[in-house]
VEXMIFI-157312 format. One line per field, with one value per residue: residue number from 0; x, y, z of N, C-alpha, C in turn. Coordinates in steps of 0.2 Angstrom, whole numbers, plus 2048, in hexadecimal, padded with zeros to 3 digits. Layout:
// VEXMIFI-157312
i c(NUM,...) .
nxx c(X,...) .
nyy c(Y,...) .
nzz c(Z,...) .
caxx c(X,...) .
cayy c(Y,...) .
cazz c(Z,...) .
cxx c(X,...) .
cyy c(Y,...) .
czz c(Z,...) .
This chain:
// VEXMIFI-157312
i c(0,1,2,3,4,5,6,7,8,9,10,11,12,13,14,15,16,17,18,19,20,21,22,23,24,25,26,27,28,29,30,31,32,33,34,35,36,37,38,39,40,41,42,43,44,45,46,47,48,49,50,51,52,53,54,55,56,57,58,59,60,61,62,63,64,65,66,67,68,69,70,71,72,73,74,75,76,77,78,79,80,81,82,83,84,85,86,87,88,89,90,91,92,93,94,95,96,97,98,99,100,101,102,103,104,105,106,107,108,109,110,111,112,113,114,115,116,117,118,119,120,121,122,123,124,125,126,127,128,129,130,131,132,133,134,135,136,137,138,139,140,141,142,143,144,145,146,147,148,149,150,151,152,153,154,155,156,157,158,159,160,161,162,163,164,165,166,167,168,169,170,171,172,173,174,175,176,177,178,179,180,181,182,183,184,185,186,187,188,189,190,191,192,193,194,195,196,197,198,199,200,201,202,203,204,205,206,207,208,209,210,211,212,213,214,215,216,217,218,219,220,221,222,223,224,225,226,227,228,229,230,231,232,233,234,235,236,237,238,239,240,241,242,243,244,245,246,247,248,249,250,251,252,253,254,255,256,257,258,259,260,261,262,263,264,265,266,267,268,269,270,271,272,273,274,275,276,277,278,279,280,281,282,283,284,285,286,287,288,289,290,291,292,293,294,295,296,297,298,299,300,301,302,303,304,305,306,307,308,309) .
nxx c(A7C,A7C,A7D,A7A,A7F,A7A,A81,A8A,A97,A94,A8E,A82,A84,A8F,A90,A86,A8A,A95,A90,A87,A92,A9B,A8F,A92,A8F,A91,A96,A91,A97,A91,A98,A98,AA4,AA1,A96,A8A,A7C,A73,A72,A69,A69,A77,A72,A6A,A73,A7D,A74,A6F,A7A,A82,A75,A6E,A6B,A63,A62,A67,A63,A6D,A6D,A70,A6E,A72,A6F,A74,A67,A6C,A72,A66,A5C,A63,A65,A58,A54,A5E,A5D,A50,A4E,A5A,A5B,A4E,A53,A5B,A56,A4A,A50,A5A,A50,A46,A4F,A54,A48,A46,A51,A4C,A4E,A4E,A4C,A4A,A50,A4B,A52,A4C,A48,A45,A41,A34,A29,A1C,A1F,A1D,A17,A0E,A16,A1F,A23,A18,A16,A0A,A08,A0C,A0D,A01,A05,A09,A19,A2B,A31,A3E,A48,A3D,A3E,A44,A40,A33,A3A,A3C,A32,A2C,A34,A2E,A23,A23,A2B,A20,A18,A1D,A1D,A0E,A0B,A13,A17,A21,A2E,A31,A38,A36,A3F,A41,A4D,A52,A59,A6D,A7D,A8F,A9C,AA5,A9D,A98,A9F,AA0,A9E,A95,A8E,A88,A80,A78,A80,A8C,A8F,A92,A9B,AA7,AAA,AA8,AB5,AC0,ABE,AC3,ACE,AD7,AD5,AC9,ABE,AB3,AA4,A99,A89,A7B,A69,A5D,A62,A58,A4E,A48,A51,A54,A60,A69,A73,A81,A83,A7A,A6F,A73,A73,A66,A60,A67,A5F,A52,A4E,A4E,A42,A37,A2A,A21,A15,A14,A20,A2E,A32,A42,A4C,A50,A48,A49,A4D,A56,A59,A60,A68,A6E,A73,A7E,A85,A88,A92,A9C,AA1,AA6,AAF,AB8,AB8,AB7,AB1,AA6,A95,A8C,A7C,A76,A65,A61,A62,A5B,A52,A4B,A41,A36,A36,A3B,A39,A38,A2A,A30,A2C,A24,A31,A37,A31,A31,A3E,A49,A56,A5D,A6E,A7A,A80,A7A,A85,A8D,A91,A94,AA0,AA8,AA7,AAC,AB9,ABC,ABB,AC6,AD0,ACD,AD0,ADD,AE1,ADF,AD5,AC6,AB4,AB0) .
nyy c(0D2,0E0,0F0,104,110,121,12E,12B,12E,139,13C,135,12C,126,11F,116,10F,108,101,0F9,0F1,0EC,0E0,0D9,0DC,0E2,0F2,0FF,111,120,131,142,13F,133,133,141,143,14D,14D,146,13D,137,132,128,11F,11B,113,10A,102,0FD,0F7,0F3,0EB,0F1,103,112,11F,12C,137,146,15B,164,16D,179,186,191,190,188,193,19D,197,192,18F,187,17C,175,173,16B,162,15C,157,14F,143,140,13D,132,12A,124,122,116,10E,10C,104,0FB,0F9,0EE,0F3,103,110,11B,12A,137,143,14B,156,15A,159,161,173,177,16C,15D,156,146,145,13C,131,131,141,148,155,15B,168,179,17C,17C,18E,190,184,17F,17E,174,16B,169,160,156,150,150,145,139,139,136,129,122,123,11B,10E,10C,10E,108,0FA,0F9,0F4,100,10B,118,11F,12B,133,13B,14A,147,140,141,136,13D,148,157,165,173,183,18C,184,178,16D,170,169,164,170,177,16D,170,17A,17E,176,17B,189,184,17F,18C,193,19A,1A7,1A8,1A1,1A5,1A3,19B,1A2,19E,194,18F,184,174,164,155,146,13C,12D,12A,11D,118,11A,114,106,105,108,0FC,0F1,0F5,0F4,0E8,0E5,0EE,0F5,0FE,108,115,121,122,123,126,128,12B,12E,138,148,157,168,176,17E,174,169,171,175,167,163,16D,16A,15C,160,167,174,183,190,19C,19A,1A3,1AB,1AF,1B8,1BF,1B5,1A9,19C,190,181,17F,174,163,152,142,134,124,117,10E,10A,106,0FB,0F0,0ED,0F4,0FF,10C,10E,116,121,132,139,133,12F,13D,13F,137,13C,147,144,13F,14C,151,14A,149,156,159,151,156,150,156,159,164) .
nzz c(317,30E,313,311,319,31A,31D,323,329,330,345,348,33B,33D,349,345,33C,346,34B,342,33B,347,348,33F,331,321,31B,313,316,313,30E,306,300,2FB,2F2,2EE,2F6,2F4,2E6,2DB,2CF,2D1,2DD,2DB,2D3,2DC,2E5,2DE,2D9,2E3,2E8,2F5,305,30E,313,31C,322,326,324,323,324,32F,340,34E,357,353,344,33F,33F,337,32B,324,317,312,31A,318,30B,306,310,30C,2FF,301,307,2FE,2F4,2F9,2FD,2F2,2E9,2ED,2EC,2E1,2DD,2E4,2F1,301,310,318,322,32B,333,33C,346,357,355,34D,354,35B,361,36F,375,37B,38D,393,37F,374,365,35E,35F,356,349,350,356,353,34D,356,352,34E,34A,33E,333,32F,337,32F,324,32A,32D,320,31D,325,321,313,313,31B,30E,305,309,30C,2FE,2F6,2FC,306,311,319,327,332,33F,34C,355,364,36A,366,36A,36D,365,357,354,34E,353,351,355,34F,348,34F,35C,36B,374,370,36E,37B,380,37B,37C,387,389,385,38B,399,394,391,39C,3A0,3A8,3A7,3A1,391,38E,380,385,391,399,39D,396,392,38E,386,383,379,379,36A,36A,36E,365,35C,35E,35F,352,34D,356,354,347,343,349,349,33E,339,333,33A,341,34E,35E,363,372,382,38C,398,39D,39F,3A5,39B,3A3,3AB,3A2,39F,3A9,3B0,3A1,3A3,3B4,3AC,3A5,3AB,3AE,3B9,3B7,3B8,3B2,3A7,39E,390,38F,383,37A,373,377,371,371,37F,387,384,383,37F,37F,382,380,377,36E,379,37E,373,376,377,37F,386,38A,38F,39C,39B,3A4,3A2,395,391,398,391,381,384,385,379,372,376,373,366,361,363,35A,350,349,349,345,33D) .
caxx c(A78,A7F,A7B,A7C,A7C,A79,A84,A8E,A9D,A90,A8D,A7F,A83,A94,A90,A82,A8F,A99,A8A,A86,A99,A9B,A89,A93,A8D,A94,A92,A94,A93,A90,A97,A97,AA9,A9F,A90,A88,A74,A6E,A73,A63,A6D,A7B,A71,A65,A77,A81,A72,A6E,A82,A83,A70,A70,A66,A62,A64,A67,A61,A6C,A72,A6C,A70,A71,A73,A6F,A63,A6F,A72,A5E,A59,A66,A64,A53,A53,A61,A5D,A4A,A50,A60,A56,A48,A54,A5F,A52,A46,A53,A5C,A4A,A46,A56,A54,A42,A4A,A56,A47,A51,A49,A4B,A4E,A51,A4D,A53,A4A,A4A,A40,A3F,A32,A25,A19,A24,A19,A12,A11,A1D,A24,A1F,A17,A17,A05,A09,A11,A07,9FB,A02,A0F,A22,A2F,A34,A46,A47,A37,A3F,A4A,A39,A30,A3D,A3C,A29,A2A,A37,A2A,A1B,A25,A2A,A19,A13,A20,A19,A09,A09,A15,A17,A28,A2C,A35,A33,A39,A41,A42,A50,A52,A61,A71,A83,A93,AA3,AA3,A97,A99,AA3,AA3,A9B,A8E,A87,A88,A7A,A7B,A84,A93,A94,A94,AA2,AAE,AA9,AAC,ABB,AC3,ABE,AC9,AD7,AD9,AD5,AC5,ABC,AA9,AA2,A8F,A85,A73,A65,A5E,A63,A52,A4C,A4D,A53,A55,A66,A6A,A7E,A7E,A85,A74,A6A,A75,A71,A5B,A5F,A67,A5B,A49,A51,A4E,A3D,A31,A28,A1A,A15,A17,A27,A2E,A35,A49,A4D,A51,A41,A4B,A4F,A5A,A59,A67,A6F,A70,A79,A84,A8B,A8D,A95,AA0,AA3,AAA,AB5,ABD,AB6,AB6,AB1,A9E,A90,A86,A78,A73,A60,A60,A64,A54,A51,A48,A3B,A39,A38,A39,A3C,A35,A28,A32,A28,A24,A3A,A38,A2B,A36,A45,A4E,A56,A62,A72,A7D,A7A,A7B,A8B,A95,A91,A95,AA5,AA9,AA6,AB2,AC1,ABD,ABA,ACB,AD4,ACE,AD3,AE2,AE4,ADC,ACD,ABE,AB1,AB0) .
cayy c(0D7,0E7,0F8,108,114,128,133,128,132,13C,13A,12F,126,123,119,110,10B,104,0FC,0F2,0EE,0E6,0DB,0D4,0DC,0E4,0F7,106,118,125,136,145,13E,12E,134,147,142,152,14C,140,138,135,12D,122,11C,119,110,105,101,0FA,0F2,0F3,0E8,0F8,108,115,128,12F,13D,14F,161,165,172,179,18A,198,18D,186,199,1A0,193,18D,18B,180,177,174,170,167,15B,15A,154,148,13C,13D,13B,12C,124,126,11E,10E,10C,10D,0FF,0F5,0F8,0EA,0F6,107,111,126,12E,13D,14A,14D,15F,158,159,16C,179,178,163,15B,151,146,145,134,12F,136,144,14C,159,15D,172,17E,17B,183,190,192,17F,17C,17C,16E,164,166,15D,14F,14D,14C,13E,134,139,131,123,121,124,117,10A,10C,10E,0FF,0F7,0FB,0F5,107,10D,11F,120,130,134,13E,14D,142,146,13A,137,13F,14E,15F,16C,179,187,191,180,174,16E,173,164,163,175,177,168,172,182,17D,173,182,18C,182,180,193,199,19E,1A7,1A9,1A2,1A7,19C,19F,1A2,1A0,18E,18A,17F,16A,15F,14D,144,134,12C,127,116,114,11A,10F,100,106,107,0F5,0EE,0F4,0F5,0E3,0E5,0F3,0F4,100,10E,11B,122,11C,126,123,12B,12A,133,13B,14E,15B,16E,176,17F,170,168,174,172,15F,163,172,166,15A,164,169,17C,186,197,19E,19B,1A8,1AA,1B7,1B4,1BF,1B0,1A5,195,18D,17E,17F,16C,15D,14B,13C,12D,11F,110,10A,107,100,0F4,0ED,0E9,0FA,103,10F,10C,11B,126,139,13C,12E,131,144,13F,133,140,14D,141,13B,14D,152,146,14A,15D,159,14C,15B,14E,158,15C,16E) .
cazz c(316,30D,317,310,320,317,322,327,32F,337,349,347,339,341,34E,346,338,349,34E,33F,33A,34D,348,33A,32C,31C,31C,310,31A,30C,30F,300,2FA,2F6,2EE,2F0,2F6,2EF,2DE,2D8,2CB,2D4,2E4,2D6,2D0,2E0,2E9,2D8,2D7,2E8,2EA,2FB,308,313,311,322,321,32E,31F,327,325,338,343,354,355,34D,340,33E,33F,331,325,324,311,310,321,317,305,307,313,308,2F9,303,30B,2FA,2ED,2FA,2FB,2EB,2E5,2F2,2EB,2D8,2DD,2E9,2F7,304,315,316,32A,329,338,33B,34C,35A,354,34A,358,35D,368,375,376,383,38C,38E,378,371,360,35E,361,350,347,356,357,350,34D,357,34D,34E,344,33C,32B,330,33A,329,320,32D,32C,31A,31C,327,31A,30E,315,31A,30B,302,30D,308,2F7,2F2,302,308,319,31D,32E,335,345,34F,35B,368,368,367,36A,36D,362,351,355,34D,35A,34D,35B,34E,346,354,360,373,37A,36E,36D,381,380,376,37F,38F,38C,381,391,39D,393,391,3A2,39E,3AF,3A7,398,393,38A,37F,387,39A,39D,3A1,392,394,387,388,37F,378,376,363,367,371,360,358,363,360,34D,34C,358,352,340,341,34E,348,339,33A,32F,33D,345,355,365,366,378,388,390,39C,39B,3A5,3A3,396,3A6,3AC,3A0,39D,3B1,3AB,39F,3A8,3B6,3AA,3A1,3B0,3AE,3BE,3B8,3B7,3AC,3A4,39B,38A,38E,37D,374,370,37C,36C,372,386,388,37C,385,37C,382,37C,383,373,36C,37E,37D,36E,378,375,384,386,390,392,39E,39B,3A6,39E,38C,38E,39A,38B,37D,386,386,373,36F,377,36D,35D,35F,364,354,348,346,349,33F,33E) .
cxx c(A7C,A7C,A7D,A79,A7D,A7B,A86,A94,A9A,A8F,A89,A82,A8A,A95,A89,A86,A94,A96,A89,A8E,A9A,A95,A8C,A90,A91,A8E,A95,A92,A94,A8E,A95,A9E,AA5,A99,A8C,A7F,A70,A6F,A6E,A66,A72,A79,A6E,A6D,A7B,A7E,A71,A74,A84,A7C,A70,A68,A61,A64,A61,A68,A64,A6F,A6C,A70,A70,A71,A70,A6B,A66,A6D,A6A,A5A,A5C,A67,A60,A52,A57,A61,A55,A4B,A54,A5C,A53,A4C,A58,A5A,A4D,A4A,A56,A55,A47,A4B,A54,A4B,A43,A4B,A52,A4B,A4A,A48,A4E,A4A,A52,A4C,A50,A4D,A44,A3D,A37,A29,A23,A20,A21,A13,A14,A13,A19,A20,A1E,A18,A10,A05,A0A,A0B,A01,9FC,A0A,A14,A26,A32,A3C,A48,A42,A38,A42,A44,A34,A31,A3B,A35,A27,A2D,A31,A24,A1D,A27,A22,A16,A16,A1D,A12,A06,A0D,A19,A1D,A28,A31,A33,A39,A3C,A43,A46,A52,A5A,A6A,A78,A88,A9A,AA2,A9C,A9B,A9A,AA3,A9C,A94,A89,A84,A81,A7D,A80,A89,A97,A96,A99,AA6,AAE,AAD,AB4,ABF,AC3,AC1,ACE,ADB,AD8,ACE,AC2,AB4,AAA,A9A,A8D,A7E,A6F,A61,A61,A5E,A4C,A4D,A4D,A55,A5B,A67,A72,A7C,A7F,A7D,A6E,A6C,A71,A68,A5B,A5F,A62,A54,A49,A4E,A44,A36,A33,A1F,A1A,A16,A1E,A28,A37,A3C,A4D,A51,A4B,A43,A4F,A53,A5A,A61,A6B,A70,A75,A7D,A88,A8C,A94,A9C,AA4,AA9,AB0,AB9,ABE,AB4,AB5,AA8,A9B,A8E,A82,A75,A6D,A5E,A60,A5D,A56,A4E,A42,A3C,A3B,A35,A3D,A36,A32,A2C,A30,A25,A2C,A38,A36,A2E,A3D,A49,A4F,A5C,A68,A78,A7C,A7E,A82,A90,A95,A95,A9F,AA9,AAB,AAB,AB8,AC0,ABD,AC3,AD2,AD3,ACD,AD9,AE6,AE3,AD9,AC6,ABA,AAE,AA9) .
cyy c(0DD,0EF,0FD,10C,11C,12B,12F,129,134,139,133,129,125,11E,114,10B,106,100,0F4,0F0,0E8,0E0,0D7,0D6,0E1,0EC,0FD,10C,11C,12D,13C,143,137,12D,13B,145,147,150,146,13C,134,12F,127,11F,117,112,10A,100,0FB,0F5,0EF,0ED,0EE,0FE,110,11D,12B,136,142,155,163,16B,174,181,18F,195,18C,18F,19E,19E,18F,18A,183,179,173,16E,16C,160,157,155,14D,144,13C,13B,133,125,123,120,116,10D,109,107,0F9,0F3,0F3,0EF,0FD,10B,118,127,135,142,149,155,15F,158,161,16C,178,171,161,156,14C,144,13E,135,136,13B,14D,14D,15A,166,174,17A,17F,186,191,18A,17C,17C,174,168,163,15F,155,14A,14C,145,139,134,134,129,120,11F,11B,10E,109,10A,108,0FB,0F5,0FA,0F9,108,113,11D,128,134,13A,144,148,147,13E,13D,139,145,154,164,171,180,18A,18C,17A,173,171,16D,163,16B,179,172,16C,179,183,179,177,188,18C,181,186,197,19C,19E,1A6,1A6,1A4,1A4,19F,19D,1A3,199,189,184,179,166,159,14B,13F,132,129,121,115,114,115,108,100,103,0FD,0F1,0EF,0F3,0EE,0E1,0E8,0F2,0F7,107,116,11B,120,121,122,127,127,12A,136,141,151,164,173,179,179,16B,16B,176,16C,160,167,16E,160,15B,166,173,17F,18D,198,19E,19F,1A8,1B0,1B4,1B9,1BC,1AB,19D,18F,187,17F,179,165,155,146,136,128,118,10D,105,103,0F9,0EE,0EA,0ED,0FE,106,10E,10E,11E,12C,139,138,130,139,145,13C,137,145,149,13F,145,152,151,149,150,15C,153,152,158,151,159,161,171) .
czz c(314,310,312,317,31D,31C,327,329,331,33D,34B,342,33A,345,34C,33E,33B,349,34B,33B,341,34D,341,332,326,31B,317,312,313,312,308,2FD,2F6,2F4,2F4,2EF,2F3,2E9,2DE,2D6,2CD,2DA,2E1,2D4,2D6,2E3,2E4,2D7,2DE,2EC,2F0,301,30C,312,319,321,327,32A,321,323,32C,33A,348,351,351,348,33A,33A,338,329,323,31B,311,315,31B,310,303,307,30F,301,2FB,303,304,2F6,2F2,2F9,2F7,2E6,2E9,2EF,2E5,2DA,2E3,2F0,2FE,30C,318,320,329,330,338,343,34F,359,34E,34E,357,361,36D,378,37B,384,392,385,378,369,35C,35C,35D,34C,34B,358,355,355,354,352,348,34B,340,336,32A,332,333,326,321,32A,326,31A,31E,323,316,30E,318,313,302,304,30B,301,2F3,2F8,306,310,31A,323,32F,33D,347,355,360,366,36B,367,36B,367,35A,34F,351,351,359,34F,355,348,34A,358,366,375,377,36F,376,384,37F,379,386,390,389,38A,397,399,390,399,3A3,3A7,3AF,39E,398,38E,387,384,38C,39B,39F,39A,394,390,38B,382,381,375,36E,365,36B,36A,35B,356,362,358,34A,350,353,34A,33C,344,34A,342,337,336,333,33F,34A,357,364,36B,37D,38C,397,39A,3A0,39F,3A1,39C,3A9,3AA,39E,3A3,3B1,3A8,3A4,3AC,3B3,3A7,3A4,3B2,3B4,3BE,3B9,3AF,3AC,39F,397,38B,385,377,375,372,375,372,37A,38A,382,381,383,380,37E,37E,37C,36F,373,37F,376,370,377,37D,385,38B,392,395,39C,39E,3A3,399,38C,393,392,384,37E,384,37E,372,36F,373,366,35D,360,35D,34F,346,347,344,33F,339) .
């Protein structure tokens, strides 16, 4: 079986290019040296060229809330051109199983928890990414709507906020937990006495290691088959000061934290039911303080090689 994984040096499709490599399978990751997704023509040619069994949407624009908040056009329209023109081109070329990763951000700001599937278009966005949760929800419209109309067994999956080796560090595009890695570990290795952080600390986010979404994609990939989307979590939260004395502690950081509450908390809590992925055979199985021990020592190394990605 030939895989294309879309954003495959990215974090996610990093580790789900280890995933299905280690299950024995033949895999092509497609960054923009090997085909630029915003270009239509380009995407209907590459994907036509290689006539792939599968095809894995983990190709994003990301970014945590500065970023979200400064660049909603390109967060809204980018998005929108990647995931139509790839699925679009895999329809072209009769692609038989195609895998869109979207976002929990994709849910209201104010839903209640932990979130089910249900759940999605029941009450206003948060605002501070809601260009970027549109994009998503067209994604699953689409594939929805692909399914339907020529009977495509596409399925959406939904994951949780993720982190691990191959994350984004680059402090004003970053989420919270790569860019609290690099903060705090830049913080001890200068001496640092106070660092301050956005926000108050008191939001609660929930986090998934990629090899675990990896290990959801390659299992349910093969399992699910439903025209809605599908929870890929943990269902366990902690509140961001929280993790950011995790982190702290791991890093070896002994000064004070602080908190600009003039900076924007964004959603106040977002943790996923995932009792459906479970009921499938899918369960996550690193836990938070190892993944983010783990993640410090990989991210250590790749500053110290000049591999990050900035």
């Amino acid at each position: 079986m030939t895989i294309v994984v879309a954003g495959g040096t990215g974090l996610a499709g990093s580790a789900i290019v280890r995933a299905y490599v280690a299950a024995g399978h033949e895999v092509i990751p497609v960054n923009r040296k090997v085909v630029d997704l915003l270009d239509r023509d380009a995407t209907f040619n590459f994907i036509a060229s290689v006539k792939p069994t599968l095809v894995i949407d983990a190709a994003a624009k990301v970014g945590g809330i500065g970023a979200n908040n400064a660049f909603p056009v390109e967060f809204l329209a980018d998005n929108l051109r990647i995931q139509s023109n790839l699925m679009e081109a895999a329809h072209a070329a009769d692609v038989e199983k195609f895998i869109f990763l979207g976002s929990s951000c994709i849910y209201p700001r104010d839903c209640a928890q932990p979130i089910k599937e249900e759940y999605l278009l029941t009450g206003p966005l948060e605002e501070t990414n809601s260009a970027y949760a549109v994009a998503k929800i067209a994604g699953i419209e689409l594939i929805k709507s692909f399914r339907k109309e020529y009977g495509r067994k596409w399925i959406s999956l939904m994951p949780t906020n993720l982190y691990g080796p191959c994350d984004n560090f680059e402090l004003q595009g970053s989420h919270v937990l790569p860019a609290f890695i690099r903060r705090f570990v830049e913080a001890t290795e200068n001496g640092a006495a106070r660092e301050t952080l956005w926000g108050t600390g008191s939001p609660k986010r929930e986090f998934l290691h990629v090899d675990d979404l990896a290990a959801a994609v390659l299992h349910l990939g093969g399992k699910y088959d439903e025209a809605g989307h599908l929870n890929i979590g943990t269902g366990d939260d902690l509140t961001i000061k929280e993790l950011a004395e995790m982190v702290a502690e791991l890093a070896g950081f002994k000064g004070e934290i602080a908190w600009d509450s003039t900076k924007p908390d964004g959603t106040p809590r977002k943790v996923l039911d995932v009792t459906k992925a479970k009921s499938l055979g899918w369960a996550p199985k690193i836990s938070l303080r190892d993944g983010i021990a783990s993640t410090i020592d990989w991210y250590k190394q790749a500053a110290t090689k000049g591999e990050l990605r900035r």
